[in-house]
matplotlib code that plots the C-alpha trace (Angstrom):
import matplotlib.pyplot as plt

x = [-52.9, -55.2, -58.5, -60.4, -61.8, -58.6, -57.2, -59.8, -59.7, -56.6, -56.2, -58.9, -56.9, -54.5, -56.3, -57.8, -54.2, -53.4, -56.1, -54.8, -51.3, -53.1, -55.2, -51.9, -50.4, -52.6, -52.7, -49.0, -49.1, -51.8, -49.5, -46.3, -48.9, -50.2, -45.6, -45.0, -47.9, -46.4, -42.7, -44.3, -46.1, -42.5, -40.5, -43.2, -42.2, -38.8, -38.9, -35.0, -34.1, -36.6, -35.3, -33.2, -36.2, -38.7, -36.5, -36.8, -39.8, -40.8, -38.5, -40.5, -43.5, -42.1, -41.6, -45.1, -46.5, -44.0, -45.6, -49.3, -48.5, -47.3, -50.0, -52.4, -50.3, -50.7, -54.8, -54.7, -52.7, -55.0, -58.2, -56.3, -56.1, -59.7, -60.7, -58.4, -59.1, -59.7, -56.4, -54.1, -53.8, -52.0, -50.3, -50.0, -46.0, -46.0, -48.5, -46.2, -43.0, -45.2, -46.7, -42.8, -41.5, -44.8, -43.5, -39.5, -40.9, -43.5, -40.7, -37.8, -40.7, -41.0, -37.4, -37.3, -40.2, -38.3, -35.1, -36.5, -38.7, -35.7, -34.0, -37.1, -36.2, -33.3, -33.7, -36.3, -34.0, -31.3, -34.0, -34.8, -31.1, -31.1, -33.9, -32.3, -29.3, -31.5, -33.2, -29.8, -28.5, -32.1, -31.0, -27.8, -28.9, -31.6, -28.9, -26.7, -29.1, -29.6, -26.2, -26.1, -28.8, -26.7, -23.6, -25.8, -26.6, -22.8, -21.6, -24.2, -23.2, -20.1, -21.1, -22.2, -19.2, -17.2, -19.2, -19.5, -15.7, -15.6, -17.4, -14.5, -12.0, -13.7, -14.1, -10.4, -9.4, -11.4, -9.6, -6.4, -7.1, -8.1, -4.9, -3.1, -4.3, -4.0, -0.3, 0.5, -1.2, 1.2, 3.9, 3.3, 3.3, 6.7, 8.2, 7.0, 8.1, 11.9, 12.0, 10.9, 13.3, 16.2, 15.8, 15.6, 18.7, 20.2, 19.5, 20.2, 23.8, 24.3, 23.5, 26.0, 28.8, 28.0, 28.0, 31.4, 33.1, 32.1, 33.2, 36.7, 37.1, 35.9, 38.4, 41.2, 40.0, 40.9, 44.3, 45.3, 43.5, 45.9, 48.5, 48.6, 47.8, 50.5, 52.4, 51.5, 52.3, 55.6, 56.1, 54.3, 56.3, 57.9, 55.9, 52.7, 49.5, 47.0, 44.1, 45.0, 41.6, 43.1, 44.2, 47.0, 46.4, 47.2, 48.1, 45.2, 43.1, 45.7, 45.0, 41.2, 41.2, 43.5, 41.3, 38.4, 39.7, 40.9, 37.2, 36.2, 38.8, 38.3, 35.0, 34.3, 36.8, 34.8, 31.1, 32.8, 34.2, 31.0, 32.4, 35.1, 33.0, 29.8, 27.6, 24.3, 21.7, 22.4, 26.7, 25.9, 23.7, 26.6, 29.0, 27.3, 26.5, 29.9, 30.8, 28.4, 29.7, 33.5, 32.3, 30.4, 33.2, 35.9, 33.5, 33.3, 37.1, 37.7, 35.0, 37.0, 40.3, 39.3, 37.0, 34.1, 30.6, 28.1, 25.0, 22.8, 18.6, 18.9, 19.3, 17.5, 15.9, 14.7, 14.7, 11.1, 8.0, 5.7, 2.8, 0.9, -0.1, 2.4, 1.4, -0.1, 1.8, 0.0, 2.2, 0.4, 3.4, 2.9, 7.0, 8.2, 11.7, 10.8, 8.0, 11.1, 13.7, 10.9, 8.9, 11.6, 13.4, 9.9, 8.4, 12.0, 11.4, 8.3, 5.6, 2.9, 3.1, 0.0, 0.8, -1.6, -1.1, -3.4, -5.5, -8.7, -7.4, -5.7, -8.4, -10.6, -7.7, -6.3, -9.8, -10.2, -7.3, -6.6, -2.6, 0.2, 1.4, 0.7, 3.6, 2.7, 4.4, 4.7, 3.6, 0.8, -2.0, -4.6, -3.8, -0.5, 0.5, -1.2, -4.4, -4.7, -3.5, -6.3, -9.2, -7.1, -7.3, -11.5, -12.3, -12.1, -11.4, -7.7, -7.1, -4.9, -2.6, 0.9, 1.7, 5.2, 6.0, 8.3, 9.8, 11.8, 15.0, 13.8, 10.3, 8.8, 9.5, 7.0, 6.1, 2.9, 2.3, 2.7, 4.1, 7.7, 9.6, 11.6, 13.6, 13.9, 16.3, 14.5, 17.5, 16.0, 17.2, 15.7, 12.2, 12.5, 13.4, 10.1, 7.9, 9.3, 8.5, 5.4, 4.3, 5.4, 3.4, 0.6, -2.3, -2.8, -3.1, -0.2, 2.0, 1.2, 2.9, 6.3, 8.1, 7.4, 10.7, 13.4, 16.4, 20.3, 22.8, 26.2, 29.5, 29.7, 28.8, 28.4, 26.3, 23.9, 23.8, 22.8, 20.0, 18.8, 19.1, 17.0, 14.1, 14.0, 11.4, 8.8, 8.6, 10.2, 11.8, 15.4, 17.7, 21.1, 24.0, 27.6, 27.6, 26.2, 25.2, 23.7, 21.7, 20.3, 19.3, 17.8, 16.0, 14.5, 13.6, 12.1, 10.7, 11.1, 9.1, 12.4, 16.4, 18.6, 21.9, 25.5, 26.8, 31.0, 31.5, 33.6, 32.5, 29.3, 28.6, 25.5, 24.9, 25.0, 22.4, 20.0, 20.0, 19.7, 16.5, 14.8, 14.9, 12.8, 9.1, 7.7, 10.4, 10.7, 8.3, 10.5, 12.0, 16.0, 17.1, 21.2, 23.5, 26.6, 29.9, 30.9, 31.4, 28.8, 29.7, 27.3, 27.6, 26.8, 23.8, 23.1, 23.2, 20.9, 18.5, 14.7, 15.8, 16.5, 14.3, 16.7, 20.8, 21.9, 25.5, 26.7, 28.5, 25.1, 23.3, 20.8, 18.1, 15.1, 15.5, 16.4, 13.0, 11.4, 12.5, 11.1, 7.4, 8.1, 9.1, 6.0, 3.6, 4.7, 4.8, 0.9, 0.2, 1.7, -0.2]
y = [99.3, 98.9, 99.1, 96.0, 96.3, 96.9, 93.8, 91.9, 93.0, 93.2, 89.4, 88.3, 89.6, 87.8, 84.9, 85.3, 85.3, 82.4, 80.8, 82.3, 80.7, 77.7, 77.5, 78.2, 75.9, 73.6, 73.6, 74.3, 70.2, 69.3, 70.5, 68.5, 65.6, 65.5, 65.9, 63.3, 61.2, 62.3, 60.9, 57.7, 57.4, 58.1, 55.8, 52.8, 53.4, 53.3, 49.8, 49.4, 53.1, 54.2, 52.8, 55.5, 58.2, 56.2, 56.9, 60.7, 60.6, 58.7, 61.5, 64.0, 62.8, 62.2, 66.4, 67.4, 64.9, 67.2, 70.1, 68.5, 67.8, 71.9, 72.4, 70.7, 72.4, 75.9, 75.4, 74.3, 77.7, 79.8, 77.7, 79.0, 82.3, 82.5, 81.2, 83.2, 86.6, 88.2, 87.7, 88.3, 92.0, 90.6, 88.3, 90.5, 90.5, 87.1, 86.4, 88.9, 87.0, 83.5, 85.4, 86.3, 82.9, 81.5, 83.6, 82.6, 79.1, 79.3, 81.2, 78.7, 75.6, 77.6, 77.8, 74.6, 73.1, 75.4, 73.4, 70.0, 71.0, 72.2, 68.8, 66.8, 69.0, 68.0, 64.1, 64.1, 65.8, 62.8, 60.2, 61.5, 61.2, 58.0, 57.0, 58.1, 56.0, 52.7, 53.3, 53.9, 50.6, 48.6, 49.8, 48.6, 45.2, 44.9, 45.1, 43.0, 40.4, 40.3, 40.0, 37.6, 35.7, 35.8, 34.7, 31.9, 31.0, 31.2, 29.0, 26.3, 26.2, 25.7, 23.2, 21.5, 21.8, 20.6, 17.3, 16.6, 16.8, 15.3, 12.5, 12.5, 12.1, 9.1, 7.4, 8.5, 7.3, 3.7, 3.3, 3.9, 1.4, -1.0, -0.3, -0.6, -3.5, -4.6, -3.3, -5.5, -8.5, -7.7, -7.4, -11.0, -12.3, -10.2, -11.9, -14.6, -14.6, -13.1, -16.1, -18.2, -16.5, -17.1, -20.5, -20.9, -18.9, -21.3, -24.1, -22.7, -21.6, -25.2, -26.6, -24.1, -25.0, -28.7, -28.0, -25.6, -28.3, -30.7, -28.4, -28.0, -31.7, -32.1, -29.6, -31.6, -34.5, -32.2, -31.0, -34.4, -35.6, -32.9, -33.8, -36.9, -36.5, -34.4, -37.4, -39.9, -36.8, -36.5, -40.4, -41.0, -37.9, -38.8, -42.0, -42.4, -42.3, -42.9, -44.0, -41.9, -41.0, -37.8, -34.5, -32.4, -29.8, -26.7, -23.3, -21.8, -24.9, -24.4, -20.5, -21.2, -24.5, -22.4, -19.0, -21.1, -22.9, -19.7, -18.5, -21.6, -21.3, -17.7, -17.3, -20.6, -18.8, -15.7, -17.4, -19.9, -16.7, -15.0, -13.0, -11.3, -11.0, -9.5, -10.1, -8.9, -11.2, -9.6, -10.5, -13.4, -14.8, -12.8, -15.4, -18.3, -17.9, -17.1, -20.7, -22.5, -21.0, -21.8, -25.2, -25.9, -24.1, -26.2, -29.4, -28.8, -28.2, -31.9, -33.7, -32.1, -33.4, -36.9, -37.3, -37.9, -36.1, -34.7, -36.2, -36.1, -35.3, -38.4, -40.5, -43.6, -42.3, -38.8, -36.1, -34.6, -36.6, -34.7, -36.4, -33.0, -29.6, -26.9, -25.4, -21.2, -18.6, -15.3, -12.3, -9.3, -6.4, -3.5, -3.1, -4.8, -4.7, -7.1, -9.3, -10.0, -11.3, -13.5, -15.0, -16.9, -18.4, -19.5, -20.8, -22.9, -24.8, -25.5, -23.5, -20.7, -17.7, -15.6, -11.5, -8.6, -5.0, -4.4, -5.3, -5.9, -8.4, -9.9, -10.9, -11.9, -13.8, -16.1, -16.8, -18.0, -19.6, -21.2, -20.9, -22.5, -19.1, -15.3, -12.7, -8.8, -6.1, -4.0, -0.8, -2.5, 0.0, 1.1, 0.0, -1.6, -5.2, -5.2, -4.1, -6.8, -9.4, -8.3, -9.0, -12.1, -13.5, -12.3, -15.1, -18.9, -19.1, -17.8, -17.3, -20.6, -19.5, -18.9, -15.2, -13.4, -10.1, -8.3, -5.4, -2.3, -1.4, 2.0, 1.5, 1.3, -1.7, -4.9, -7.4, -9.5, -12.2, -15.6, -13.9, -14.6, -11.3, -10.9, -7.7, -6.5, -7.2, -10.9, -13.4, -15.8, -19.1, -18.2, -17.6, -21.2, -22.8, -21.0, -21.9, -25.6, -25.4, -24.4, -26.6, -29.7, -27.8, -27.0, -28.9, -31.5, -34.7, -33.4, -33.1, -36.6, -37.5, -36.5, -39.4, -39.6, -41.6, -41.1, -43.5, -42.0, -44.8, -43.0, -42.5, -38.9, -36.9, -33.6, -34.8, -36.6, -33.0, -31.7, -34.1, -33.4, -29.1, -29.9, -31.7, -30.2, -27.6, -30.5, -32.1, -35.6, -38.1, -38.6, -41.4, -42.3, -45.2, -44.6, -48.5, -50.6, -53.4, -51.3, -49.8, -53.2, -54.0, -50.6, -50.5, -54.1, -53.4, -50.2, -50.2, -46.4, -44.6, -43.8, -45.0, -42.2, -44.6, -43.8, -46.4, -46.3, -47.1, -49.1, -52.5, -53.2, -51.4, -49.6, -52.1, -54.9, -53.4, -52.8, -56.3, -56.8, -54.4, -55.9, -59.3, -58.2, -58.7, -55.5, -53.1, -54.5, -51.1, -48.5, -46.4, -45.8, -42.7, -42.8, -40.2, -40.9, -39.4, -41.7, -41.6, -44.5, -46.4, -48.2, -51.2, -49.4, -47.8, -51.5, -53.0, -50.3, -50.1, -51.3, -51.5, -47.4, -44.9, -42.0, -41.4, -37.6, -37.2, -35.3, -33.4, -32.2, -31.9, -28.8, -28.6, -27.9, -31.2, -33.1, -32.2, -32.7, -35.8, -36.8, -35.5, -37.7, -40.6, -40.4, -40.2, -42.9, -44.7, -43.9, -44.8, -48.6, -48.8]
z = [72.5, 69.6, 69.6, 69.7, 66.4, 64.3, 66.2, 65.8, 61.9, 61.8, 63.1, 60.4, 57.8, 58.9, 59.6, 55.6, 54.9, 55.9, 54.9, 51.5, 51.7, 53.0, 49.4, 48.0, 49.8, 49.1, 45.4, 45.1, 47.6, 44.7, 41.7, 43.3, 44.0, 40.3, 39.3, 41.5, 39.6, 36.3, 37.7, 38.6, 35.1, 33.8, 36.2, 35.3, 31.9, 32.5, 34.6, 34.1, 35.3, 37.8, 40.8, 41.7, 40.9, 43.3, 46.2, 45.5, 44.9, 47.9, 49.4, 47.7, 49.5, 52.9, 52.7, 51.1, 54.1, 56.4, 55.0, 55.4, 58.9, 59.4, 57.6, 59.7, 63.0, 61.3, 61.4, 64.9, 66.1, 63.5, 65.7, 69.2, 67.9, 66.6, 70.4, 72.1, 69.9, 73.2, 74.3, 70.7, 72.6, 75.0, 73.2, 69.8, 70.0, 70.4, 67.0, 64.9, 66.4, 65.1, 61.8, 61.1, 61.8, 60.0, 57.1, 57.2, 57.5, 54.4, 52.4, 53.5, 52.6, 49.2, 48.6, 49.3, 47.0, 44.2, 44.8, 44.9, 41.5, 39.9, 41.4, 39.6, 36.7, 36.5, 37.0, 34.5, 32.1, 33.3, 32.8, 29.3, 28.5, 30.3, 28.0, 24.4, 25.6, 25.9, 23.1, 21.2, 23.3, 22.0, 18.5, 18.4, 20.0, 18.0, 14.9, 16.6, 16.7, 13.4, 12.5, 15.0, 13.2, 9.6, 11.7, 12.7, 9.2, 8.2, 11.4, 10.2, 7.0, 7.9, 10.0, 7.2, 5.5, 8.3, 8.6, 4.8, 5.0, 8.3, 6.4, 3.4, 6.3, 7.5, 3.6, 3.3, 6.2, 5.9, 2.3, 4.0, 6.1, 3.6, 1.4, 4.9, 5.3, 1.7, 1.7, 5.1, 2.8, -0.2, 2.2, 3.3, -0.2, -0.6, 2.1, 1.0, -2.7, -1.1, 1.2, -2.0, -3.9, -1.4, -1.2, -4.6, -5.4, -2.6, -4.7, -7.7, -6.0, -5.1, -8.8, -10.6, -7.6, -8.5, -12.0, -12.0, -10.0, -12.4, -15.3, -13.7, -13.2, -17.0, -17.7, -15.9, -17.4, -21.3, -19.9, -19.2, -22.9, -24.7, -22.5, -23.3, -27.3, -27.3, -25.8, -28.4, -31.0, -29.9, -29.8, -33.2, -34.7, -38.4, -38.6, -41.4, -39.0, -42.1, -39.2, -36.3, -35.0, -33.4, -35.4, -34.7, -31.7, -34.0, -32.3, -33.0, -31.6, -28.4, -28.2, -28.4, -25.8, -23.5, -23.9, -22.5, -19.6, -18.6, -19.1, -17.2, -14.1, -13.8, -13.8, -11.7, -9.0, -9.1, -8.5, -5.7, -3.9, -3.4, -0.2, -2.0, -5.0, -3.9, -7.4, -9.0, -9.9, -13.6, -13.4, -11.7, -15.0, -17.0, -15.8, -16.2, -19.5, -19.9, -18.5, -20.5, -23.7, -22.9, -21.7, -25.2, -27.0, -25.3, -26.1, -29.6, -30.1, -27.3, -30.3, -33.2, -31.5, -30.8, -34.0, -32.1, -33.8, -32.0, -31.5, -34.4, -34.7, -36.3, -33.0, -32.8, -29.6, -30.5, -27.9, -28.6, -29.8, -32.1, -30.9, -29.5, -31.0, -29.7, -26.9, -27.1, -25.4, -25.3, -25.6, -24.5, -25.7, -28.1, -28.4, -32.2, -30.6, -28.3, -30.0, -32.9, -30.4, -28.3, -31.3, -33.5, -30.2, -28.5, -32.1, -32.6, -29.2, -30.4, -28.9, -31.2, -30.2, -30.5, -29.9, -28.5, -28.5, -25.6, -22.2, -23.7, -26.6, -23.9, -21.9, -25.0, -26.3, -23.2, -22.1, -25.8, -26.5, -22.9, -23.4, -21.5, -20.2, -20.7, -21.3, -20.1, -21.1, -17.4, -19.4, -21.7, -22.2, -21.4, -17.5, -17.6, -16.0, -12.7, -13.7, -16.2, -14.0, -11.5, -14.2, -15.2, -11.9, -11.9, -14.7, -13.3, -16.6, -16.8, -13.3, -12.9, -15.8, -15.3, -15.4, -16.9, -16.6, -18.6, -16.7, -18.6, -17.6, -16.9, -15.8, -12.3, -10.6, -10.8, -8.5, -8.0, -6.0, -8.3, -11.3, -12.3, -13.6, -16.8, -17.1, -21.1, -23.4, -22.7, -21.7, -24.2, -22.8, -19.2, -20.8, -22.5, -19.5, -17.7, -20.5, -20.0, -16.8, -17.2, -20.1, -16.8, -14.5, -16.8, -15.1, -12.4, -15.2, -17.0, -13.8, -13.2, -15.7, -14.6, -12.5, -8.7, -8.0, -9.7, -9.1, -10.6, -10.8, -11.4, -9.8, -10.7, -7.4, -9.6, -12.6, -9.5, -7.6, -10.9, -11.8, -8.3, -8.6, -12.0, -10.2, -6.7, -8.2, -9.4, -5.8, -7.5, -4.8, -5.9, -4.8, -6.0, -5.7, -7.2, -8.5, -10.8, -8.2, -5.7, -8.6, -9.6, -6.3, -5.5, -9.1, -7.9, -4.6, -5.2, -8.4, -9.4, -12.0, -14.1, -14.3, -15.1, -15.9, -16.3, -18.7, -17.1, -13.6, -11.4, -11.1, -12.9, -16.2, -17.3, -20.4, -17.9, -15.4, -18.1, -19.1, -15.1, -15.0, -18.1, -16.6, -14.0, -14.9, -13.3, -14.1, -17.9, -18.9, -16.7, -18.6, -18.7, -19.6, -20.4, -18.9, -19.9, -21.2, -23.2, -27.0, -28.0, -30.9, -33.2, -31.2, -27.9, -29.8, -31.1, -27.7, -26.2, -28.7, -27.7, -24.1, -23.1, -23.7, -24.5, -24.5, -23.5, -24.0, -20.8, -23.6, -25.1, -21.9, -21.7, -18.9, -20.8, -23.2, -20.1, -18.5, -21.6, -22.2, -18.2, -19.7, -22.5, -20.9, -18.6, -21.7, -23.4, -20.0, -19.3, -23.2, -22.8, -19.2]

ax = plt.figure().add_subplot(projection="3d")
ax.plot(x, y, z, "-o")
ax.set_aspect("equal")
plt.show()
């Protein structure tokens, strides 16, 4: 065994030892204390990141409080040993076994400590990386958010542009509306003006059947005239006829008579079989033009054969008084073509024609001049037809006037409400029968004028449909008798505002019920207009004279004078009242 005094300095060496490590120890625990401040410092700053560092470093501590608690153990044995010096003798193998295991376990605790420094090492180097990434990732957000921001900007202008036009829609879509609603009104007025129109062209169907029938009997009527001239020719032949009132039927005359009944038939045949012969409004005018010509044609060559000469413009009983100033139409056309076929005809049945080139004269002009109707070219500049119909109808000054448009052939359709349509080339004898129309129509005192009853004594049911066809658009009350005596006593009874007479009929003749009318104290001033087809001689004219207002061959008979001479008759009526 030792001696005593090396143990005993042997055992404070090693007690100084390991009160060495201890220091060591200790500062080594003071250094990872002041790291582990320095990783908290680190993990505070990295608030987002340091979770996962806080658990190793809270494992960190739970070791160096491990090693604290050794530590404290290790002072405790090194206080046994100091008290029990006397006994490390016996014990010394034991203290070297402890001082060996004291030294495995310091050297395993410093291996350890190196390992979990390098591990802090190494996190920190992770948590530095960590850190460059969220600063990159803050960098890029932070540009992000500023192109965010200009996005922004962009989407709100765009906004803007979306609700201005959002805004356009909705104007656009309230004018369609309004023109919606303004096309279902014109649609009205077009169903309207077609229903008008159909029931005019029904009426109008129904005059030219009356009047076609009553053409074909008339044309009988000449067959059986030549017929029988050629009779009396053949009987009279080689005898002197110095006062034959009759000429020869030469072959020419035949060929000409014969040409035009054929016109006549045919045609007739054509309008009466409207199913197998479906028609235009255009062919349908074609034809009947065509049958009025042959039927004045054949007239003429009927007078010519039985010497009989037309009526005159020197007739006691004229057809037009003179008594008025013409009445103003307006023509608002820039086209010479037309203005030279429309102003000779219009200015021969007595109306002044007064011509514009343009919309603005127009207006300047008609609420000037006040005339009886306006004519408008459908292409008139600067605006065309319907917009100066519109500023027309603006004025209370011109909005009551009657309104023609005249449509091109190869133009755009026309149609307004209330405005008749003429299609160029002008039919010339339609647009006088419209203005005549119009110049009856003109104004409320002037329509009062025309008769209100209107009695037609004659046995001819064709010449009373047409009297009827001619009136139906003037609201007059019609009624008719096919005799002479029922006439009288209807005339009497009812005292109508005109007598439209047929002078040959079956049992009483005309001559003798105007002597019956004028009798009558109360219907002494009504006038008698004659309708007659027979050739009047100066003692017919004699006896009629003072007591008829006016005598229209059937032979001459044209619409427009016949409704003049109605506006005539009701003047003169109103003057002697």
């Amino acid at each position: 065994m030792p001696d005593s005094p090396n143990l005993a300095s042997a055992l404070g060496e090693t007690v100084t030892h390991g009160r060495q490590f201890l220091t060591q120890i200790e500062s080594l625990a003071g250094a990872i204390s002041t790291e582990l401040d320095g990783h908290a410092q680190a993990a505070r700053e990295w608030a987002g990141e340091r979770q996962s560092l806080k658990d190793e470093v809270e494992r960190l501590r739970g070791q160096v409080d491990a090693l604290t608690g050794t530590l404290a153990e290790l002072r405790q044995s090194v206080h046994r040993v100091e008290q029990e010096r006397d006994q490390v003798a016996a014990d010394r193998d034991q203290a070297r076994q402890a001082k060996e295991a004291a030294e495995r376990e310091l050297e395993a605790s410093r291996e350890s400590a190196r390992q979990e420094l390098a591990t802090a090492a190494a996190d920190l180097t992770r948590f530095r990386e960590q850190l460059a990434m969220v600063t990159k990732d803050r960098d890029a957000l932070q540009t992000d958010q500023i192109q965010w921001g200009l996005d922004r900007e962009q989407l709100l202008a765009e906004q803007a542009r979306l609700r201005e036009r959002a805004s356009s829609l909705d104007a656009d879509l309230a004018t369609m509306r309004t023109d919606h609603q303004t096309l279902q009104a014109r649609h009205s007025e077009l169903s309207e003006q077609s229903n008008k129109l159909a029931s005019d062209w029904a009426t109008r169907r129904q005059a030219l059947a009356a009047e076609i029938a009553a053409q074909n009997e008339e044309m009988e009527q000449v067959r059986k005239s030549l017929a029988e001239s050629q009779e009396r020719e053949r009987r009279t032949a080689g005898a002197a006829q110095i006062n034959l009132p009759t000429a020869a039927l030469t072959s020419e005359q035949s060929h000409a008579i014969n040409s035009r009944l054929n016109t006549l038939v045919g045609f007739s045949s054509v309008l009466l079989d409207e199913r197998s012969h479906a028609l235009t409004v255009e062919e349908r005018r074609e034809y009947v033009k065509c049958l009025h010509d042959s039927a004045v044609k054949v007239g003429e060559a009927v007078r010519a054969l039985t010497g009989v000469k037309p009526a005159s413009a020197d007739s006691p009983t004229p057809i037009v008084d003179h008594d008025r100033r013409p009445p103003d139409i307006l023509v608002a056309d820039n086209d010479p073509t037309s203005r030279q076929r429309i102003e000779p005809f219009l200015k021969r049945a007595g109306y002044e024609v007064v011509y514009v080139e343009n919309g603005p004269r127009a207006l300047e002009k008609a609420s000037h001049l006040q005339p009886l109707a306006i004519l408008i070219d459908g292409q008139l500049p600067p605006s065309g037809a319907p917009a100066l119909v519109r500023e027309l109808r603006k004025d209370p000054r011109t909005r009551e006037i009657p309104m023609v448009l005249l449509a091109s052939p190869d133009g755009p359709p026309l149609a307004i409400a209330e405005c008749e349509v003429l299609t160029k080339p002008i039919d010339r004898q339609q647009l006088v029968q419209l203005m005549v129309r119009y110049d009856l129509m003109a104004d409320g005192k002037r329509a009062r004028k025309m008769p209100a009853n209107v009695l037609v004594i004659d046995d001819d049911p064709q010449a009373v449909s047409l009297v009827k066809a001619i009136l139906k658009p003037f609201n007059v009350r019609v009624s008719a008798v096919d005799t002479g005596k029922a006439g009288i006593e209807q005339a009497l009874r009812n005292k109508p505002d005109l007598v439209i007479l047929d002078l040959v009929m079956p049992d009483v003749n005309g001559f003798d019920v105007v002597a019956a009318i004028r009798r009558d104290k109360e219907m002494s001033r009504v006038p008698i207009l004659v309708h007659t087809a027979k050739n009047l001689t100066a003692e017919d004219r004699t006896r009629l004279d003072g007591k008829v207002e006016s005598i229209v061959e059937k032979a001459e008979f044209q619409p427009e004078r016949f409704l003049e001479l109605l506006l005539k008759r009701g003047e003169r009526r109103k003057r002697a009242a």
